[in-house]
C-alpha positions in Angstrom: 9.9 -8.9 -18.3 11.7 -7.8 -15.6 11.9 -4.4 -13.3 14.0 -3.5 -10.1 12.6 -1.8 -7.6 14.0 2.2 -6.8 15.6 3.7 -4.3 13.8 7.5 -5.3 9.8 7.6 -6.1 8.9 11.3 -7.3 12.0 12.7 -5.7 11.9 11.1 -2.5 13.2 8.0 -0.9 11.2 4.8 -1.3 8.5 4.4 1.5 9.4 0.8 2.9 6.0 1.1 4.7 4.0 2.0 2.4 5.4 -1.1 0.4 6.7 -3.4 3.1 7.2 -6.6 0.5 9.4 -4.9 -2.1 13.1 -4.3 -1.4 15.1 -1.2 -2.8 17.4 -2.4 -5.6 15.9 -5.8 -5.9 14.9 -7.0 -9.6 11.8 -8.6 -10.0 10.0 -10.7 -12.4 6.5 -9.0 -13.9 3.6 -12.0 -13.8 1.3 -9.6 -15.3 0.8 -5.5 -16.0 -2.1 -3.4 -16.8 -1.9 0.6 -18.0 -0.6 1.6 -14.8 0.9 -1.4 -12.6 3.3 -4.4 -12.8 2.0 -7.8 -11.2 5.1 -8.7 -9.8 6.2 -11.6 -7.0 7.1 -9.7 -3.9 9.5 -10.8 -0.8 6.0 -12.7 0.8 6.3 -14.8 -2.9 2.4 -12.7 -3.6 1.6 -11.8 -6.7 0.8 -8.2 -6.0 0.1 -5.0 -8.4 2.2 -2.4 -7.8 2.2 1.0 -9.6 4.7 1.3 -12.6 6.2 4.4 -11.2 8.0 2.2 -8.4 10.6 0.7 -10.7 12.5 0.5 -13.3 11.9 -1.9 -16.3 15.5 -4.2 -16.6 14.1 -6.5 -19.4 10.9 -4.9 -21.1 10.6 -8.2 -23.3 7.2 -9.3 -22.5 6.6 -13.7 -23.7 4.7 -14.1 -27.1 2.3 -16.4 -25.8 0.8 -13.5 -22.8 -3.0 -12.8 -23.8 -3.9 -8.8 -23.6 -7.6 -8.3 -22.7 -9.3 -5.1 -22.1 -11.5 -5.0 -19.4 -13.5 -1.6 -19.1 -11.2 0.5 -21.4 -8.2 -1.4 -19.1 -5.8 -3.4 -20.9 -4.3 -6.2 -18.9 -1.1 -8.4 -20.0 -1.1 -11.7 -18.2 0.0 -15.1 -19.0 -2.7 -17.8 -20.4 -3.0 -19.8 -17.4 -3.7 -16.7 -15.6 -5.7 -14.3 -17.8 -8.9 -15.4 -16.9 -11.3 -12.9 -15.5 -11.0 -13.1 -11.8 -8.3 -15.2 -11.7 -6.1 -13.6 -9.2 -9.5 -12.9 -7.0 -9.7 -16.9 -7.1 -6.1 -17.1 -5.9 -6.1 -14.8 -3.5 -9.6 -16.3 -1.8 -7.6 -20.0 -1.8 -9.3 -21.8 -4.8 -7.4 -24.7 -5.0 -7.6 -24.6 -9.3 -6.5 -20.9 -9.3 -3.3 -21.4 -6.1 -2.4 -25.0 -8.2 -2.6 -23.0 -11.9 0.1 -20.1 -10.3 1.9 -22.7 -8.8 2.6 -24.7 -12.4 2.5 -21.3 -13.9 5.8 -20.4 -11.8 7.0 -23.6 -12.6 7.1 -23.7 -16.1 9.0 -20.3 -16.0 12.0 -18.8 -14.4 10.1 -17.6 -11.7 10.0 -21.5 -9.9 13.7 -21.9 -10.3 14.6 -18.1 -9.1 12.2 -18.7 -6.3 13.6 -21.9 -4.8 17.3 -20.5 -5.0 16.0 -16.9 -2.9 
């Protein structure tokens, strides 16, 4: 899935500090997406949740093989390597399994390649 970052939010012009690591007009690839947010790879290579309403879906095809849970009466998309409960929480504290899993994760899909060129 991809989405691409607008220029207008709600009829005004995109807060750049509000949301310092995403650039107007730049396309980005979803990692994961609840009701109400994408989990895309910002400009600091993060894998942050952003609300929907901040882009606009390119390629809406999401992979066969991503594992929807429900969580609370939340549905979350994410790929198998990372749909663990508290995955991101791991990677975002440092754990070496969770950073290592995202790493290989990127790797095996376009992200790794897209990532290296930027």
């Amino acid at each position: 899935m991809k989405v691409k970052a607008r220029k207008y939010i709600h009829d005004r012009l995109f807060d750049e500090s509000e949301h310092r690591e995403l650039s107007v007009g730049e396309v980005y690839e979803v990692v994961g997406l609840d009701s109400a947010s994408f989990r895309v790879i910002n400009d600091k290579d993060e894998p942050i949740l952003y609300p929907k309403g901040l882009f606009d879906v390119i390629d809406p095809a999401i992979p066969a093989d991503w594992i929807t849970k429900t969580v609370d009466d939340v549905s979350y998309t994410d790929p198998p390597e990372c749909a663990a409960r508290g995955f991101y929480e791991d990677y975002f504290d440092g754990i070496q399994a969770a950073v290592q899993t995202f790493d290989a994760f990127k790797e095996r899909s376009s992200i790794g390649s897209k990532l290296k060129k930027g």
